[in-house]
py3Dmol code that shows the C-alpha trace and the ligand (Angstrom):
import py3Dmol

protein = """\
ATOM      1  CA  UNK A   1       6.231  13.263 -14.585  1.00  0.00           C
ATOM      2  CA  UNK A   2       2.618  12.415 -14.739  1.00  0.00           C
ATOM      3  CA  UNK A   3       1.100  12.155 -11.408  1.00  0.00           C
ATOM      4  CA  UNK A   4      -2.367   9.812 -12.141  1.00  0.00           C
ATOM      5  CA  UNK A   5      -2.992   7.460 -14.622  1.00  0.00           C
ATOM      6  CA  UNK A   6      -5.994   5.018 -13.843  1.00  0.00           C
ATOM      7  CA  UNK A   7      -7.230   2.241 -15.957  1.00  0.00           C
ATOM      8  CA  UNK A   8      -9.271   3.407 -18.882  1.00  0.00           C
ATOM      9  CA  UNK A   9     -11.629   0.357 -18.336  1.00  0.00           C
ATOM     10  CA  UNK A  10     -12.351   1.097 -14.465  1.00  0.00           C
ATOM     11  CA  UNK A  11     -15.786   1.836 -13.144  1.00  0.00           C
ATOM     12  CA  UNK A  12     -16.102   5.117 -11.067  1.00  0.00           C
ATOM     13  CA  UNK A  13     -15.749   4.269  -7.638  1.00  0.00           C
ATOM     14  CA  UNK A  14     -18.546   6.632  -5.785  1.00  0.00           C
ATOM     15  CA  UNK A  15     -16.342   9.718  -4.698  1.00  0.00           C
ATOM     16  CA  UNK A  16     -12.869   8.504  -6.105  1.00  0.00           C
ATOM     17  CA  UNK A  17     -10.755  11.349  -5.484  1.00  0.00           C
ATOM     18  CA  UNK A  18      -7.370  10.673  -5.395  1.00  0.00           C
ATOM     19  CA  UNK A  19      -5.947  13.907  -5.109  1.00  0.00           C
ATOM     20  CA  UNK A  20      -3.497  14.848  -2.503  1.00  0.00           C
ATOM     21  CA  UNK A  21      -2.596  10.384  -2.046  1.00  0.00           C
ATOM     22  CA  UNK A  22      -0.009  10.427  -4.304  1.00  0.00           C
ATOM     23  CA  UNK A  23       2.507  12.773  -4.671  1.00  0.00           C
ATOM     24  CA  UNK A  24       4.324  14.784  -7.595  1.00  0.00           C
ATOM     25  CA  UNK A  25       6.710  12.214  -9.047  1.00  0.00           C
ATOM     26  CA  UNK A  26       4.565   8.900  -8.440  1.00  0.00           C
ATOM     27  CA  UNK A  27       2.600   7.070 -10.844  1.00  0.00           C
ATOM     28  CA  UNK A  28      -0.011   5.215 -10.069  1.00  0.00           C
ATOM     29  CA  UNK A  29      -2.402   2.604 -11.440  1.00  0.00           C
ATOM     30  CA  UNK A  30      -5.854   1.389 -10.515  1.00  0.00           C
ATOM     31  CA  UNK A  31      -8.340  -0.759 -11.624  1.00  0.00           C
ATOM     32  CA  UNK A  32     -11.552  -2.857 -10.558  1.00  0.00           C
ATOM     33  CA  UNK A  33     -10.907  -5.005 -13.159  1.00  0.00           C
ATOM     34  CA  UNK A  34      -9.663  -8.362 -12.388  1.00  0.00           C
ATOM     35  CA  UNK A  35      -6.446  -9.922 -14.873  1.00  0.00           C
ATOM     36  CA  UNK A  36      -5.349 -13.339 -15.622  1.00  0.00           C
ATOM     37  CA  UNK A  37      -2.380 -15.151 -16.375  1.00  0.00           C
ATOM     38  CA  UNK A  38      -1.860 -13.602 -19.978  1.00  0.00           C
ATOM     39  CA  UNK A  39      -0.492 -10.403 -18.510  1.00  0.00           C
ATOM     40  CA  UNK A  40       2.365 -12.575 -16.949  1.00  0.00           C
ATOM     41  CA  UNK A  41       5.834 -12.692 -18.604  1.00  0.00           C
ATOM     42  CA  UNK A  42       7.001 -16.049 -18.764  1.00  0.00           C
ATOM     43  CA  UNK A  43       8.907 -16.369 -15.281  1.00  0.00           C
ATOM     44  CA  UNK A  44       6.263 -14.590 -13.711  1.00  0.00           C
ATOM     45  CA  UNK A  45       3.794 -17.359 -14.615  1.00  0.00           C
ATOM     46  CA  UNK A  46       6.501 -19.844 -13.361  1.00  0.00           C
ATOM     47  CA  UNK A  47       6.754 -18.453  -9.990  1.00  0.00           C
ATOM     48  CA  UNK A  48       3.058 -18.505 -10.034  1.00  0.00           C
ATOM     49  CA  UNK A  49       2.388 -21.844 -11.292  1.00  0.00           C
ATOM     50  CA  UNK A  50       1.016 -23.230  -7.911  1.00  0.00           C
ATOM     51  CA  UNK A  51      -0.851 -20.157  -6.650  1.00  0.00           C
ATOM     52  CA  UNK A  52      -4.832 -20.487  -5.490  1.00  0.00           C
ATOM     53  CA  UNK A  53      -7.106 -18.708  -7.955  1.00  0.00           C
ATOM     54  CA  UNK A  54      -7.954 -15.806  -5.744  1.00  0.00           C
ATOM     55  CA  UNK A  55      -3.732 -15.386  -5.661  1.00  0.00           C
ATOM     56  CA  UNK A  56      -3.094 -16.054  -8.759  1.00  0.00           C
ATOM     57  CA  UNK A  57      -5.933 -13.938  -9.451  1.00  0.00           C
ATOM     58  CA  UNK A  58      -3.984 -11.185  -7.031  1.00  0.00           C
ATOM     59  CA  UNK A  59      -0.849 -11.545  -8.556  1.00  0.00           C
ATOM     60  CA  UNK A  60      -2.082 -11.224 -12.288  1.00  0.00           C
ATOM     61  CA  UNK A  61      -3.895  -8.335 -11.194  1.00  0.00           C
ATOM     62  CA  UNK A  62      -1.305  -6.424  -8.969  1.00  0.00           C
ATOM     63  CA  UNK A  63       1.384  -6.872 -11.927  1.00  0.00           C
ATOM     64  CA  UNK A  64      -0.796  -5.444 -14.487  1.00  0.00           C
ATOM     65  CA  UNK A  65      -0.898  -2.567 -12.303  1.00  0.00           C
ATOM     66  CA  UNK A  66       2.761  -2.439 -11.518  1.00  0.00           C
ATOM     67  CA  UNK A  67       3.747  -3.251 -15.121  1.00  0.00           C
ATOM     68  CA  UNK A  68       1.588  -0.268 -16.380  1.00  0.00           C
ATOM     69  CA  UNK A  69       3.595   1.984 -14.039  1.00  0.00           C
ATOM     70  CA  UNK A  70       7.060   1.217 -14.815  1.00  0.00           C
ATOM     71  CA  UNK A  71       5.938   1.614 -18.073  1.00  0.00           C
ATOM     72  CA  UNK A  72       5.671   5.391 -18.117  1.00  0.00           C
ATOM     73  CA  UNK A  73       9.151   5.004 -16.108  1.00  0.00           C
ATOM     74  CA  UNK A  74      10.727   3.182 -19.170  1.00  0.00           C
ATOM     75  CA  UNK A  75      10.722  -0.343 -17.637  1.00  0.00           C
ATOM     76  CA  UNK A  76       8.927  -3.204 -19.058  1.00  0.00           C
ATOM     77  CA  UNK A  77      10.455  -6.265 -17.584  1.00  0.00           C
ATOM     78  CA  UNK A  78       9.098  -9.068 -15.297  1.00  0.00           C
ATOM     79  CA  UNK A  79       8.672  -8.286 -11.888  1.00  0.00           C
ATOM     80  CA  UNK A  80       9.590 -11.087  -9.772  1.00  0.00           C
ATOM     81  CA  UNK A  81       9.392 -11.899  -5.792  1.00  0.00           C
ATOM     82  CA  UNK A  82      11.816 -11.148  -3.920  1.00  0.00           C
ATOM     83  CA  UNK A  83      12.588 -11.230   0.046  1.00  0.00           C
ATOM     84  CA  UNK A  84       9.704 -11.551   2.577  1.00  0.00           C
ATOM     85  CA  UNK A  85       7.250 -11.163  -0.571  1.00  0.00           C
ATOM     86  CA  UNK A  86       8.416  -7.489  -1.987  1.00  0.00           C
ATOM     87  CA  UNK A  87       8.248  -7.081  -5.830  1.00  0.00           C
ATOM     88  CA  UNK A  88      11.907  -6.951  -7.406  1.00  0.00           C
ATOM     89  CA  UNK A  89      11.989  -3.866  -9.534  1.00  0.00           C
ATOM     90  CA  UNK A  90      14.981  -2.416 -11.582  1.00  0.00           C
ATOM     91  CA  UNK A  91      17.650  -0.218  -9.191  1.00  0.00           C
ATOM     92  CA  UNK A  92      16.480   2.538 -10.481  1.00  0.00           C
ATOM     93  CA  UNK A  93      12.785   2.189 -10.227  1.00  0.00           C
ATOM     94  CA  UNK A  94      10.685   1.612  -6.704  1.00  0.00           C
ATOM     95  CA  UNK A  95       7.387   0.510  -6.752  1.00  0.00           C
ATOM     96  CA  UNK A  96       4.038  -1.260  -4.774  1.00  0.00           C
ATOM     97  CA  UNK A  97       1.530  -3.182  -5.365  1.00  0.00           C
ATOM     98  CA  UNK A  98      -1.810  -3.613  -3.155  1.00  0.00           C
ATOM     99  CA  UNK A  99      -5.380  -5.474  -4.232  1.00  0.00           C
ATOM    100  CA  UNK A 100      -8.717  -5.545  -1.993  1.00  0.00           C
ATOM    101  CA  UNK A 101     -11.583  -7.780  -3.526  1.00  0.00           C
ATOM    102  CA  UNK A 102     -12.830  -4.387  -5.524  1.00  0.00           C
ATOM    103  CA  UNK A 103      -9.783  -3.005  -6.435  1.00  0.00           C
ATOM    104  CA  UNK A 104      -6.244  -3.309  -6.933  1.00  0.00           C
ATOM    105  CA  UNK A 105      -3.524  -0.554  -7.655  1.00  0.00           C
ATOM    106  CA  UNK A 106       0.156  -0.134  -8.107  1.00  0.00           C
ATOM    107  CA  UNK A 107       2.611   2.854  -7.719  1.00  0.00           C
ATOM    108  CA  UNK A 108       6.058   2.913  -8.987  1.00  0.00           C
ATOM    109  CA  UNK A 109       8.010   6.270  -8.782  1.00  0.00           C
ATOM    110  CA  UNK A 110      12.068   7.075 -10.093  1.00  0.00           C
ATOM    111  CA  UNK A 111      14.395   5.715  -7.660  1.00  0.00           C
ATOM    112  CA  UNK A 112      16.059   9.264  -7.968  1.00  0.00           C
ATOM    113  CA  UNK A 113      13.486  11.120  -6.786  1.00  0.00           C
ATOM    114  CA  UNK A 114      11.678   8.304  -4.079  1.00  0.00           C
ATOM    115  CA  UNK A 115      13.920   5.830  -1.621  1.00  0.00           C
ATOM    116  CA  UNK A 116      10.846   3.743  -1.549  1.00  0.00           C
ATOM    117  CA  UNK A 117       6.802   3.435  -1.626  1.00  0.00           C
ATOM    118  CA  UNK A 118       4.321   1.612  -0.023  1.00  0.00           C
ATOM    119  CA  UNK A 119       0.547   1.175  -0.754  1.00  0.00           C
ATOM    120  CA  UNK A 120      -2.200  -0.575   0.479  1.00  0.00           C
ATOM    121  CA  UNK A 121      -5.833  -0.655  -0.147  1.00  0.00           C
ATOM    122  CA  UNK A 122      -8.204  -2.180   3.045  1.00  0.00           C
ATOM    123  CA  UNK A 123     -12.124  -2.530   2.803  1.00  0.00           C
ATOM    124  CA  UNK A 124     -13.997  -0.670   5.421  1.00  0.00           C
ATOM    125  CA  UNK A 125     -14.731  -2.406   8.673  1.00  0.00           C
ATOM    126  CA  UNK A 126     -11.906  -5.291   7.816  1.00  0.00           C
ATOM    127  CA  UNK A 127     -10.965  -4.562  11.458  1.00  0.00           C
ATOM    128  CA  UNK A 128     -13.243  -5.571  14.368  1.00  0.00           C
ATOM    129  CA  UNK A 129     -12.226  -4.590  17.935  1.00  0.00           C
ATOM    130  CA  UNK A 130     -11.518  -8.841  18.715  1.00  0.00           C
ATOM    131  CA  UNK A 131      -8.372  -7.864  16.375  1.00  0.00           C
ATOM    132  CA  UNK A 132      -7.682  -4.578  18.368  1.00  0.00           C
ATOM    133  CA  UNK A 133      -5.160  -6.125  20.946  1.00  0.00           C
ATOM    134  CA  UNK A 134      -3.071  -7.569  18.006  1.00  0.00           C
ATOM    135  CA  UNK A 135      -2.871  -4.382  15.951  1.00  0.00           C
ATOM    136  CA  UNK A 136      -2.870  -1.448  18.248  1.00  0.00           C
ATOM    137  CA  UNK A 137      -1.348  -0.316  22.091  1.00  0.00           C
ATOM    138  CA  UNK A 138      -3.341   0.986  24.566  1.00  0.00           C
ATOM    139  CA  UNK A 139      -2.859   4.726  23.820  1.00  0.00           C
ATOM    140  CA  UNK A 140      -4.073   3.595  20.007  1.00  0.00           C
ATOM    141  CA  UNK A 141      -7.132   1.480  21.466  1.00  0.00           C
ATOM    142  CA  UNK A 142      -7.969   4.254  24.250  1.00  0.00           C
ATOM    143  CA  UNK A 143      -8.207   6.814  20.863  1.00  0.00           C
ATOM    144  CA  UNK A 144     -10.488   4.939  19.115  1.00  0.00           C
ATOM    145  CA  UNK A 145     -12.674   3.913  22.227  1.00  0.00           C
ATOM    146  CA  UNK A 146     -13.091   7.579  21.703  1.00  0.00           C
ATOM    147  CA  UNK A 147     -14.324   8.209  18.725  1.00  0.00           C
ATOM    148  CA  UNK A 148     -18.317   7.397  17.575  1.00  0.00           C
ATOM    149  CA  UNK A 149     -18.881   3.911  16.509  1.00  0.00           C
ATOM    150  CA  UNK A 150     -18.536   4.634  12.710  1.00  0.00           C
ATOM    151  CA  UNK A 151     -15.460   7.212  13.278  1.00  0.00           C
ATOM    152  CA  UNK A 152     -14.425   4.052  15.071  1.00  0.00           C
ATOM    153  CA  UNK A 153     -14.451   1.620  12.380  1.00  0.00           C
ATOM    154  CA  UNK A 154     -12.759   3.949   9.846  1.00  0.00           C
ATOM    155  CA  UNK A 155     -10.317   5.188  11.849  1.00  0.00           C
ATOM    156  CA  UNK A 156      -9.718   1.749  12.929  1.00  0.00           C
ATOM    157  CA  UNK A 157      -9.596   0.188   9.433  1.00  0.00           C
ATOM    158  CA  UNK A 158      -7.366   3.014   8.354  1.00  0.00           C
ATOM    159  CA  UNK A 159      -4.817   2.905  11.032  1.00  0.00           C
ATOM    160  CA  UNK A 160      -4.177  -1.014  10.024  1.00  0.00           C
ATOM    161  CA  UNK A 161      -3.710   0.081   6.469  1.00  0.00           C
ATOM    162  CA  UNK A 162      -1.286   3.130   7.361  1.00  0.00           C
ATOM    163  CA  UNK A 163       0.644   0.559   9.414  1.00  0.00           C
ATOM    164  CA  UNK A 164       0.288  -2.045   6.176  1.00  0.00           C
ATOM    165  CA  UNK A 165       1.462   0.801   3.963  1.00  0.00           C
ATOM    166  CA  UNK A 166       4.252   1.846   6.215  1.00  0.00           C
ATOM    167  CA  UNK A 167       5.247  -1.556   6.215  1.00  0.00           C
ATOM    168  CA  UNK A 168       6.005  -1.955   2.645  1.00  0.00           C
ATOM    169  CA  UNK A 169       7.374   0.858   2.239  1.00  0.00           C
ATOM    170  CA  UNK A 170      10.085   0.483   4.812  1.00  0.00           C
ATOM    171  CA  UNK A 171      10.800  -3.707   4.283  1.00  0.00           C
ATOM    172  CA  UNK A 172      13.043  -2.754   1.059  1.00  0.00           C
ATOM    173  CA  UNK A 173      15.149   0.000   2.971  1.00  0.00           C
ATOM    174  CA  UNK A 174      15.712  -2.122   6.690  1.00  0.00           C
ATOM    175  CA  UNK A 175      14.628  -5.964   5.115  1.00  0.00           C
ATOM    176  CA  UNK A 176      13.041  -6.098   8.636  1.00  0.00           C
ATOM    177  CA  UNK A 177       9.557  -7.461   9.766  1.00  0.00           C
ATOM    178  CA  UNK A 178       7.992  -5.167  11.884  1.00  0.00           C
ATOM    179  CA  UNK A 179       4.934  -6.099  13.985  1.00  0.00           C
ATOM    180  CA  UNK A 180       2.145  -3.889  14.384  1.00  0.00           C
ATOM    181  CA  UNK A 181       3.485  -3.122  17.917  1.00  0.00           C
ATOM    182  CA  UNK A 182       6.913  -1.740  16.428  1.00  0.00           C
ATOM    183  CA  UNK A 183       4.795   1.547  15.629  1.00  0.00           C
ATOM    184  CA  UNK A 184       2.168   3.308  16.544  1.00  0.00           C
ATOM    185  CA  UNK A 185      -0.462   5.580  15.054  1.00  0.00           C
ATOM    186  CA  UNK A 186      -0.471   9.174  16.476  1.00  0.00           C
ATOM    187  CA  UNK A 187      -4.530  10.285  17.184  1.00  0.00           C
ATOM    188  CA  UNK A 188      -5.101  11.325  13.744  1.00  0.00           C
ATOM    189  CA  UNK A 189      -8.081  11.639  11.595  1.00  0.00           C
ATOM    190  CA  UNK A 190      -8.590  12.874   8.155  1.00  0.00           C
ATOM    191  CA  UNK A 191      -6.258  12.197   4.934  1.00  0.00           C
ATOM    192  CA  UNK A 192      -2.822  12.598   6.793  1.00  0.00           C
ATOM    193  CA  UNK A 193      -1.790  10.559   9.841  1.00  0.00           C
ATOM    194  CA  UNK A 194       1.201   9.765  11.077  1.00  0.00           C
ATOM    195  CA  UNK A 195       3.436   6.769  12.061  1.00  0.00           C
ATOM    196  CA  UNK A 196       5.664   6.632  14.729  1.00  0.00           C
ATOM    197  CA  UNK A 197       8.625   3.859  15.390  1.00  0.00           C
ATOM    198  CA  UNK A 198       8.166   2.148  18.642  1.00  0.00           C
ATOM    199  CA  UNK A 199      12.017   0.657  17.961  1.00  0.00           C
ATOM    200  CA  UNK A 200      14.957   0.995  15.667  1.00  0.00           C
ATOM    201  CA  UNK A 201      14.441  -0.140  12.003  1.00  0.00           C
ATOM    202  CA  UNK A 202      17.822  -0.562  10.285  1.00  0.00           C
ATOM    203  CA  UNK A 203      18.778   2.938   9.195  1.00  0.00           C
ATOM    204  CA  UNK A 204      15.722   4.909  10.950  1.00  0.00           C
ATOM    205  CA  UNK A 205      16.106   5.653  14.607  1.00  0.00           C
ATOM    206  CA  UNK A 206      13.334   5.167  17.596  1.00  0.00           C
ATOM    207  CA  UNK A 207      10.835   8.172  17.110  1.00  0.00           C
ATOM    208  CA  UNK A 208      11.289   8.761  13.704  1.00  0.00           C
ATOM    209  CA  UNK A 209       7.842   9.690  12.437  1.00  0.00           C
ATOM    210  CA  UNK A 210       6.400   9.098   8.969  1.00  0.00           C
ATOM    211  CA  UNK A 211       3.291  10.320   6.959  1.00  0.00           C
ATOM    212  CA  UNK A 212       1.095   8.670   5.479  1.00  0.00           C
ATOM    213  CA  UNK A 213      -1.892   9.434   3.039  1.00  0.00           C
ATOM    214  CA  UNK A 214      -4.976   8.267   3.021  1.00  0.00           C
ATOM    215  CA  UNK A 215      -8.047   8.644   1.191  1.00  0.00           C
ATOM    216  CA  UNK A 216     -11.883   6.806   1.305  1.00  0.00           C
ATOM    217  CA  UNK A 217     -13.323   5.816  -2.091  1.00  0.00           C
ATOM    218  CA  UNK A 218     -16.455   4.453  -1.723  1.00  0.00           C
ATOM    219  CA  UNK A 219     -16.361   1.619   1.002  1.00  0.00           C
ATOM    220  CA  UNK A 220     -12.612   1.309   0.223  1.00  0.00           C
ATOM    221  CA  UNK A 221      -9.504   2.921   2.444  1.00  0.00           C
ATOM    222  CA  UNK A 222      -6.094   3.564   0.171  1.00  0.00           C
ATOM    223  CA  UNK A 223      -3.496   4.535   2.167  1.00  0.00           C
ATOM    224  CA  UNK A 224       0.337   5.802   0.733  1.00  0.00           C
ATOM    225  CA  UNK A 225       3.336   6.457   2.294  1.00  0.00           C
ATOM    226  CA  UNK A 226       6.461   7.840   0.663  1.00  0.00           C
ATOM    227  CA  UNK A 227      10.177   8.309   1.790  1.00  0.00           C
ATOM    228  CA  UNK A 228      11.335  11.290  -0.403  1.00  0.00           C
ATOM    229  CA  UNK A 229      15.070  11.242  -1.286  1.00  0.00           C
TER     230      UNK A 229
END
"""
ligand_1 = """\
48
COA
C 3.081 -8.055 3.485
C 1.733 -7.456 3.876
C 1.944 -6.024 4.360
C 0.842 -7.469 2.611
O -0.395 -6.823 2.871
P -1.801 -7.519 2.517
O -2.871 -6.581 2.963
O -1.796 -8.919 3.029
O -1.853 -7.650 0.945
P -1.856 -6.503 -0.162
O -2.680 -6.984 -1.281
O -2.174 -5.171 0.405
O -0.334 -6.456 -0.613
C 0.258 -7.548 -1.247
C 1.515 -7.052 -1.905
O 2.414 -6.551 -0.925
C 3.726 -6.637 -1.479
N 4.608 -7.124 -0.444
C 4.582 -8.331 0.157
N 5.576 -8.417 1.048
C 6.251 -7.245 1.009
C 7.381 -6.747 1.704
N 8.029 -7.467 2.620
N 7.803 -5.503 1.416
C 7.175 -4.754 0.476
N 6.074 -5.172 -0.205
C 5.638 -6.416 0.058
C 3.670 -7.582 -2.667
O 3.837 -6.803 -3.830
C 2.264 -8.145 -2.595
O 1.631 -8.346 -3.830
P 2.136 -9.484 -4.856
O 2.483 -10.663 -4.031
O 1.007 -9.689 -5.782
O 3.352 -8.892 -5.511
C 1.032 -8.272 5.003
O 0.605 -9.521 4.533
C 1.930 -8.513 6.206
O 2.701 -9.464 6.249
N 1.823 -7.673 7.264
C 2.540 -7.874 8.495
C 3.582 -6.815 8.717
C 2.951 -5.482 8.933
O 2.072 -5.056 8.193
N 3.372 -4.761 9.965
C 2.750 -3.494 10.254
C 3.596 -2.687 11.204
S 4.994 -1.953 10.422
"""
view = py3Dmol.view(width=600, height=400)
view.addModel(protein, "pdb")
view.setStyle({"model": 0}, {"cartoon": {"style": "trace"}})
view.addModel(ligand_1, "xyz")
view.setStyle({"model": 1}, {"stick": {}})
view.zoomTo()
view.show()
């Protein structure tokens, strides 16, 4: 399986590196460039017929990605909405989508190999501290009160993507909401931190901890985390 395929359009993102995010057996997609309603299928663009433009422009964008991925995997079909917002892929295929307002990606992977995938993609310094109390505990908070303002601002803008990432990645196992109290970031730095379940999710017990990747590309955070089968 190929492990990177990036739009042959995109711009280089100043030190986009994406090696060690995804692992052996994913496929991603990423691009800058932004896609319209002619890469919808036809009950795609009916589901989308009342979006915003910046949603529409979201949704265009984020299935181009996703589309190009399951692709490779042999799938070609629409990709429709499903529960809570997750895209509906084929049984055997799992996939995410994520878009910031410079770049969007996708990651699909073989249902055989992955149980599910989530991705997301956050802008640095998204997160000020006023949003602090609704994203992160006091063992989170006292962490980054600890780190050097800019540390601070990364590691905070990070931690609310890993928690984002996590997020999709576990709704299509436990089709529960979590809030970003359920879990909590251990004090990590660096490209692999760790999320650990405040409470029980469905099939994954109190404790249970899960990775998650992360990378900086220019001023823009992705963040991956897989569930291996
Ligand atoms: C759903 C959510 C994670 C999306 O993140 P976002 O930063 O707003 O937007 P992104 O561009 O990164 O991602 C949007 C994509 O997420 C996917 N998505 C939405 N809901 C989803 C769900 N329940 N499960 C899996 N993927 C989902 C969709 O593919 C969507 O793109 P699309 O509508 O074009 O298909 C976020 O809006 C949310 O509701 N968060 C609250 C829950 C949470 O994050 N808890 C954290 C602690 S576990």
């Amino acid at each position: 399986m190929k492990n990177g395929n990036f739009d042959p359009e995109m711009l280089p993102l100043p030190s986009l590196d994406f090696q060690g995010l995804f692992p052996v057996g994913t496929v991603p997609f990423f691009t800058q460039n932004r896609r319209g309603v002619e890469v919808l299928l036809p009950r795609e663009a009916e589901i989308s017929e009342g979006y915003g433009s910046k949603r529409l422009s979201d949704f265009c964008t984020g299935r181009y990605c996703l589309r190009s991925c399951t692709n490779i995997l042999g799938f070609s079909g629409e990709i429709l909405i499903g529960d809570r917002g997750m895209p509906i892929l084929p049984p055997g295929i799992v996939g995410t989508v994520s878009h910031s307002k410079v770049l969007s990606g996708a990651v699909a992977a073989l249902a055989n190999d992955f149980l599910s995938v989530g991705l997301d993609i956050e802008s640095n310094g998204r997160i000020n501290r006023d949003m602090w109390h609704l994203l992160f505990n006091d063992d989170e908070s006292g962490f980054l009160n600890s780190l050097a303002a800019d540390e601070q601002v990364l590691t905070a803008t990070k931690y609310f993507s890993a928690k984002e990432a996590f997020y999709k990645m576990q709704y299509p196992l436990t089709g529960m909401y979590l809030d970003f109290h359920d879990v909590e970031m251990l004090p990590e730095q660096g490209d692999t931190l760790c999320v650990v379940l405040l409470n029980e999710a469905g099939p994954f017990e109190k404790g249970r901890r899960f990775e998650v990747n992360a990378k900086v590309a220019g001023n823009e955070i992705i963040t991956f985390c897989a569930l291996p089968k």
